[in-house]
C-alpha positions as CSV (number, residue, x, y, z in Angstrom):
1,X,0.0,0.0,0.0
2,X,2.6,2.3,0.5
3,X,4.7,2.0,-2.5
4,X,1.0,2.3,-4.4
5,X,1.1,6.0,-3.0
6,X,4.7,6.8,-4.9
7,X,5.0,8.8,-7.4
8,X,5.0,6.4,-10.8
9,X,8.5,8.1,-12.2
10,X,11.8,8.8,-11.0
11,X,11.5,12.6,-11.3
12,X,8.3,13.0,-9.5
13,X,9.3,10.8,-6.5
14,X,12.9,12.8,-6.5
15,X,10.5,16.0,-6.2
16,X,8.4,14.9,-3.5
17,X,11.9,13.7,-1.7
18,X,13.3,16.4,-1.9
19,X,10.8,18.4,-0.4
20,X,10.0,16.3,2.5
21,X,13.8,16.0,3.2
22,X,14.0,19.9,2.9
23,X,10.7,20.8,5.5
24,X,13.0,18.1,7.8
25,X,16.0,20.3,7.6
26,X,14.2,23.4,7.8
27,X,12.8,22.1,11.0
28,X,15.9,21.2,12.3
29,X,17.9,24.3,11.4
30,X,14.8,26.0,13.2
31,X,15.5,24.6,16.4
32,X,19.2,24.9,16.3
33,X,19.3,28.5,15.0
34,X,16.8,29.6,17.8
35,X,17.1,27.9,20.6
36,X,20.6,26.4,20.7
37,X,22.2,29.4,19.3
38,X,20.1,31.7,19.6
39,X,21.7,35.7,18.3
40,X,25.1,35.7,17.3
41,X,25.8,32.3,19.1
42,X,25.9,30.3,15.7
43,X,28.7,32.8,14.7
44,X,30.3,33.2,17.8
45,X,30.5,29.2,17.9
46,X,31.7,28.0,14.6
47,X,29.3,25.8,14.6
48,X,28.1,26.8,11.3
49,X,29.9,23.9,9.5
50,X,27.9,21.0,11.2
51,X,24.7,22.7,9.9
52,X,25.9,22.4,6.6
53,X,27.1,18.9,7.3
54,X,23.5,18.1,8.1
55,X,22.1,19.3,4.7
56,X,24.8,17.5,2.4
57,X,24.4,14.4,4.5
58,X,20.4,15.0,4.2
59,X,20.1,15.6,0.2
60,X,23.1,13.2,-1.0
61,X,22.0,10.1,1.1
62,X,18.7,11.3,0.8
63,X,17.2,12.2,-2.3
64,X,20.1,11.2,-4.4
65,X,20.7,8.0,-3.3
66,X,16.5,7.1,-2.7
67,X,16.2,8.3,-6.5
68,X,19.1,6.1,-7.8
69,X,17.4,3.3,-6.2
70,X,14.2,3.7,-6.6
71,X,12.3,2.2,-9.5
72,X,8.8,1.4,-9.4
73,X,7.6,-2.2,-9.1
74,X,11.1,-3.2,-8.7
75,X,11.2,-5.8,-5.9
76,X,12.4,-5.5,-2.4
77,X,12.2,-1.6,-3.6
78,X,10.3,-0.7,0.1
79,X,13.6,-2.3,2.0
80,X,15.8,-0.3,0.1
81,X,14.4,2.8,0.8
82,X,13.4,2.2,4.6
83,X,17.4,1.2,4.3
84,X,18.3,4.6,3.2
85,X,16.2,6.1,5.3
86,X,17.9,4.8,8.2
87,X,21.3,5.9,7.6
88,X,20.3,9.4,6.4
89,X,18.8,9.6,10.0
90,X,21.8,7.9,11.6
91,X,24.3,10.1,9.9
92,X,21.8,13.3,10.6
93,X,21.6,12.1,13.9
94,X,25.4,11.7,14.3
95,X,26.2,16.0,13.4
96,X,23.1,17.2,14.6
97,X,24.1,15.3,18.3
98,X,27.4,17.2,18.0
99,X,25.9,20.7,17.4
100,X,23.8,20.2,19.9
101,X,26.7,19.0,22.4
102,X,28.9,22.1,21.3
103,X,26.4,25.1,21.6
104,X,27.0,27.6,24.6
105,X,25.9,26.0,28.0
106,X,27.6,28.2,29.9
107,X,28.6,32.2,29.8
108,X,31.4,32.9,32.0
109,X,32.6,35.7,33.7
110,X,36.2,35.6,34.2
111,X,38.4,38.5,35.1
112,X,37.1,41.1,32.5
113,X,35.8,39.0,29.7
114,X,32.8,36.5,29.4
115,X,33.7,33.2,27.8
116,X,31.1,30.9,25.6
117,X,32.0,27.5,27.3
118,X,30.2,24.3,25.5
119,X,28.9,21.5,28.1
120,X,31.3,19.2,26.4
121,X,34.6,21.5,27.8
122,X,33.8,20.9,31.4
123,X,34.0,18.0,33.9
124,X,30.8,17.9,35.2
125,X,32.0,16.1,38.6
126,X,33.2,19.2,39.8
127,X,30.3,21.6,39.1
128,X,29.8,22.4,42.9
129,X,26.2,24.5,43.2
130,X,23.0,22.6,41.5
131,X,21.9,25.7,40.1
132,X,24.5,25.9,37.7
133,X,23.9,22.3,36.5
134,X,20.7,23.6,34.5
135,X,20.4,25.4,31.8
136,X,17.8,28.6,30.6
137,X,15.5,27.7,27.8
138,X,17.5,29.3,25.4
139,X,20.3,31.3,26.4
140,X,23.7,29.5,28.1
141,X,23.6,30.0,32.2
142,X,25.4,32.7,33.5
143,X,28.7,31.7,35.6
144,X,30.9,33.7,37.7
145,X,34.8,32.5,37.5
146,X,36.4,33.8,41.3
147,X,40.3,33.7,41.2
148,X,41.8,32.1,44.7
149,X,42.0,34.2,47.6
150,X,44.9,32.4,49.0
151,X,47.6,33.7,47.1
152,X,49.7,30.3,46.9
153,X,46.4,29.0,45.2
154,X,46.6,31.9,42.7
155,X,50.5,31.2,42.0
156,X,49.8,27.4,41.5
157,X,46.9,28.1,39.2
158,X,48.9,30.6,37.2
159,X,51.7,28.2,37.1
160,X,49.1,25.6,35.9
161,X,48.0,27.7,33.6
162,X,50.5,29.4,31.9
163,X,53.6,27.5,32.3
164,X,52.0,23.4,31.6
165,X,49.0,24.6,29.3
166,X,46.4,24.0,31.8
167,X,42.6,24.7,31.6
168,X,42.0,28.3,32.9
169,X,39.5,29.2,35.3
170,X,36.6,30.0,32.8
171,X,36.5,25.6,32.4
172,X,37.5,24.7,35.4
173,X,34.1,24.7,37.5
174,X,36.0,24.0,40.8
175,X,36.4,27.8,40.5
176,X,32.8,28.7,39.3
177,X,29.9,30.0,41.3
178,X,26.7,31.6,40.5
179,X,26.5,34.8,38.8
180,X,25.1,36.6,41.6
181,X,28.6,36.5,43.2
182,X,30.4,38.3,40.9
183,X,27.8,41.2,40.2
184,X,30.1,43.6,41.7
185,X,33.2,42.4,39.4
186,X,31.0,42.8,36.6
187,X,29.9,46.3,37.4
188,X,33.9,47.2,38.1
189,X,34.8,45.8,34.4
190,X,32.0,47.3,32.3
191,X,33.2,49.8,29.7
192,X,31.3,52.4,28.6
193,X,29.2,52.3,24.9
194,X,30.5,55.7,24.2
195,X,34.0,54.1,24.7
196,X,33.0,51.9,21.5
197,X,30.9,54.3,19.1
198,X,33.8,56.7,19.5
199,X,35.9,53.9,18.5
200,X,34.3,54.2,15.1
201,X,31.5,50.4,16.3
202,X,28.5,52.8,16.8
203,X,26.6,51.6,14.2
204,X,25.4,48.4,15.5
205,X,25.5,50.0,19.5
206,X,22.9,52.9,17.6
207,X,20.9,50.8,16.1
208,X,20.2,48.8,18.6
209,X,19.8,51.5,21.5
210,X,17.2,53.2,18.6
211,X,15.2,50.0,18.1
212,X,15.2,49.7,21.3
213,X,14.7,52.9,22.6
214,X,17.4,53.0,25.2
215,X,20.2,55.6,26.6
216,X,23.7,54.6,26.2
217,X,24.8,55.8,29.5
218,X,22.9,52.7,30.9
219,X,24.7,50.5,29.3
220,X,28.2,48.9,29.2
221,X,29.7,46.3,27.8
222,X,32.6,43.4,28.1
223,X,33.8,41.0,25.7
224,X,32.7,38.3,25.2
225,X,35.0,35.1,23.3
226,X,33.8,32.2,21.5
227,X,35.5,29.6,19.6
228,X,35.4,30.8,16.0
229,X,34.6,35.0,16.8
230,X,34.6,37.4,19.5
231,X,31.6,39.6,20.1
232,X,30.6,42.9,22.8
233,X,27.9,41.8,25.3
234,X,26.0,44.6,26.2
235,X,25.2,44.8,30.0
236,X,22.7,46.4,31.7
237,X,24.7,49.0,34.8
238,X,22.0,49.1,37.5
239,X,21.5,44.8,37.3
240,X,24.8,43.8,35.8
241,X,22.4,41.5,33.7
242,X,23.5,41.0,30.0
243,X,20.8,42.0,27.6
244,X,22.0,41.3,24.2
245,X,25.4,40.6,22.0
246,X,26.5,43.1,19.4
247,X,28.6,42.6,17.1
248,X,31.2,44.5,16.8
249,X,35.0,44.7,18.0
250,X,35.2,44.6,21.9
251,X,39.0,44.5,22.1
């Protein structure tokens, strides 16, 4: 019954293929694009690349291949094309797992700079406060990175560090707590928006402040790193909250 409802050519059954393959990826693009990178994460991530990953994967072991095969009334002709059906999804399944492993989980603070940190870079053992175990719906949780009080524990970490090419705080969760600790830090890092529109970036911080209807002066902003691209993220002075990511040249 349902190779009775295929199209009857090869052209017609590539068509209808195609499409359904292309509302799939569309789907799936939707969901990474908004609510695993939401803003200028994808960018910010290099993560990019796996997405198009998942559409060659999707249209040459889909449609391709399912067309090549398919002939109708040829026997066995269902197996072949639940067979290729299969391993498009594995390998989809395969890239889109990764993207999905590598998209910012956490934003942490650390010294004057907020680092995009995927949930794959950390060892989860250590995480010491449940709330930073979670994640929002859509936007990585915020972290606070404290340096050690105890200034042998800050020599030994900055020999670790620097000297053997060890993790730095910003991954190291043994060193993370929740964002509401480091509010103050935050506040004493901010630079001013003027700082940047004088420094020839105020078209994107104008923009924004217009569409939004906002006053510079109650804003600042850090940078922020991620793994391909560096970004500003504008922060809000009375809350230390970040609001947005701009992006322009922070450094």
């Amino acid at each position: 019954m349902v190779l009775e409802a295929l199209p009857k050519t090869r052209s017609r059954f590539f068509l209808l293929r195609l499409a359904l393959t292309a509302l799939f990826l569309l789907l799936l693009a939707g969901i990474a694009r908004f609510l695993w990178y939401p803003g200028l994460l994808l960018h910010l991530s290099g993560s990019s690349r796996y997405l198009l990953v998942i559409v060659a994967v999707a249209l040459v072991i889909g449609p391709v291949l399912s067309t090549m095969l398919y002939r109708p009334g040829k026997r066995g002709l269902l197996l072949d094309l639940v067979v290729v059906l299969v391993i498009e999804l594995a390998g989809i399944g395969v890239v889109a797992m990764d993207l999905y492993n590598k998209r910012p989980y956490f934003a942490v603070f650390a010294v004057d700079r907020f680092e995009l940190v995927a949930a794959d870079e950390v060892d989860w053992a250590t995480i010491r406060y449940e709330e930073l175990m979670g994640k929002p719906f859509a936007s990585p949780r915020l972290v606070y990175a404290k340096l050690p009080d105890d200034p042998s524990k800050l020599t030994a970490l900055i020999e670790e560090t620097v000297l053997n090419g060890g993790a730095d705080i910003d991954r190291r969760p043994e060193f993370w707590l929740p964002y509401v600790h480091g509010v103050a830090s935050v506040r004493g890092s901010l630079l001013p928006l003027e700082r940047a529109i004088a420094g020839g970036n105020g078209a994107p911080i104008q923009a924004w402040l217009g569409r939004e209807g906002l006053r510079a002066e109650d804003f600042g902003y850090l940078p922020v790193r991620g793994q391909a691209a560096d970004a500003a993220i504008i922060i809000e002075r009375a809350s230390s909250t970040p609001v947005t990511i701009l992006n322009f040249d922070p450094w």
